[in-house]
C-alpha positions as semicolon CSV with decimal commas, in nm:
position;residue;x (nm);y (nm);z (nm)
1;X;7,278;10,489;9,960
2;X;7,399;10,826;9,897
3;X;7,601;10,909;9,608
4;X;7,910;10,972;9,785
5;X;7,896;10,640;9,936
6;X;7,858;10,439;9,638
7;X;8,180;10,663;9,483
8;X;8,336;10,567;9,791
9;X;8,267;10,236;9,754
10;X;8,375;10,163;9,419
11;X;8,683;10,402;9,482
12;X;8,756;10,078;9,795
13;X;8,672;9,803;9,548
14;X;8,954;9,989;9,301
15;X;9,184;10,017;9,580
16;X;9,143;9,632;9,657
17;X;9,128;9,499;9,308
18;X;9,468;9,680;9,219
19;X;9,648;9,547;9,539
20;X;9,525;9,191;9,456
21;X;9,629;9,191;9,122
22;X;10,004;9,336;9,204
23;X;10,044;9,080;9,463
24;X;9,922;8,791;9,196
25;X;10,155;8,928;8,950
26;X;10,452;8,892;9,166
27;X;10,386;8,554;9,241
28;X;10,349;8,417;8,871
């Protein structure tokens, strides 16, 4: 893997992790 597609890849996992935990703190 190139550089730019491990910085795009954490940049998704980011994305992801932040829209998981705004949905779980709506629910609680």
């Amino acid at each position: 893997m190139t550089v730019a597609e491990i910085k795009a890849s954490v940049a998704e996992l980011k994305v992801a992790v932040g829209s998981l935990g705004r949905r779980w703190g709506r629910d609680t």
